[in-house]
N, C-alpha and C positions, 0 to 999 in steps of 0.2 A: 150168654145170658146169665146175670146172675141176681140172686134173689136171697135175703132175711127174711127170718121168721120167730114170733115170740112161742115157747111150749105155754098151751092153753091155762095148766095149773102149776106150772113150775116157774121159777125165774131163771129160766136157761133160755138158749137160743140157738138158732142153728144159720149158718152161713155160707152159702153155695153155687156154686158156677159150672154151666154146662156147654163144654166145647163143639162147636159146628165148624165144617167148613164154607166154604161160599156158597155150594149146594145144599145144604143144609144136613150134612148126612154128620152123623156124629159121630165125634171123635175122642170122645171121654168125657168126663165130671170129676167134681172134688165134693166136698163138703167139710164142715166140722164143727161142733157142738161147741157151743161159748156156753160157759158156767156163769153164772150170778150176773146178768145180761138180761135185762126187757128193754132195753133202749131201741127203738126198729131205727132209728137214725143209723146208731153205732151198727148193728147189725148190719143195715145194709152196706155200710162202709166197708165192716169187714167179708163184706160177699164181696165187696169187686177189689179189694187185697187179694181175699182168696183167688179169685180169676188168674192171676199175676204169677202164681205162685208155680203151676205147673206147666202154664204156660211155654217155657223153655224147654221142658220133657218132653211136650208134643211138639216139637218144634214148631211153635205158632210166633211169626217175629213180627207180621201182619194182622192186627187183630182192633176187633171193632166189638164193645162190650156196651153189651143193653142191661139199663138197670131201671127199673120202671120209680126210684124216687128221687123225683124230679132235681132235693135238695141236696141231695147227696150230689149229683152230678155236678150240679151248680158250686157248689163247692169244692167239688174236682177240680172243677177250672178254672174256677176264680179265687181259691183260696178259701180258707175255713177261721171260724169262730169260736167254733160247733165244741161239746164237750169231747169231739173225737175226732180234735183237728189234728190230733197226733198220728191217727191212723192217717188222714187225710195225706197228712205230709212222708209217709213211708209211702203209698200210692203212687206220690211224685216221684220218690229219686226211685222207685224200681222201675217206672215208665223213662225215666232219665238211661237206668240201664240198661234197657228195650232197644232205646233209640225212638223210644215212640215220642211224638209230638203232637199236640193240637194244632189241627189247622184246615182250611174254610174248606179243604178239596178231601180230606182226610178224617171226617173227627175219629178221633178213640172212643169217647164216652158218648153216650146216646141215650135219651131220655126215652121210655117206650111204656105206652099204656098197656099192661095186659087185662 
């Protein structure tokens, strides 16, 4: 699961992903503070980069990431516009390095209301 967020009176941000496994029992988190950042777009972008990142330390090569905005996802998978279509496209070739792929029995990316 991962999640952005804007600090209330600062223009920082913060970017974070927390590892479960199929039981839902945890198996770690990351985080990390983005400077000069209120974009919750970009933010959440760089929450499901972050996902990606430690991913291979916990050995997770199987992994299904919920991010509750909805556009960010949508542009996961279909491609970005976005002012942070760059993050967008680093998202792809490390899922390229995964081996991870979109597809109807499988997805990666999953849209979820919390």
């Amino acid at each position: 699961n991962v999640d952005g967020g804007i600090a209330k009176n600062s223009c920082k941000g913060a970017a974070a992903a927390v590892y479960r496994d199929a039981q839902g029992v945890y198996l770690g988190s990351s985080a990390r503070i983005i400077d000069s950042c209120d974009d919750p777009g970009m933010l959440e972008a760089m929450a499901c980069l972050e996902a990606l990142s430690p991913a291979a330390n916990l050995n997770l090569w199987r992994l299904i990431i919920a991010c509750d905005a909805e556009a960010v996802v949508q542009q996961i998978n279909g491609g970005s516009k976005a002012i942070y279509s760059q993050i967008i496209h680093e998202i792809n070739i490390r899922c390229q390095e995964f081996g991870l792929f979109m597809n109807a029995e499988c997805p990666i990316w999953r849209y979820t209301i919390s």
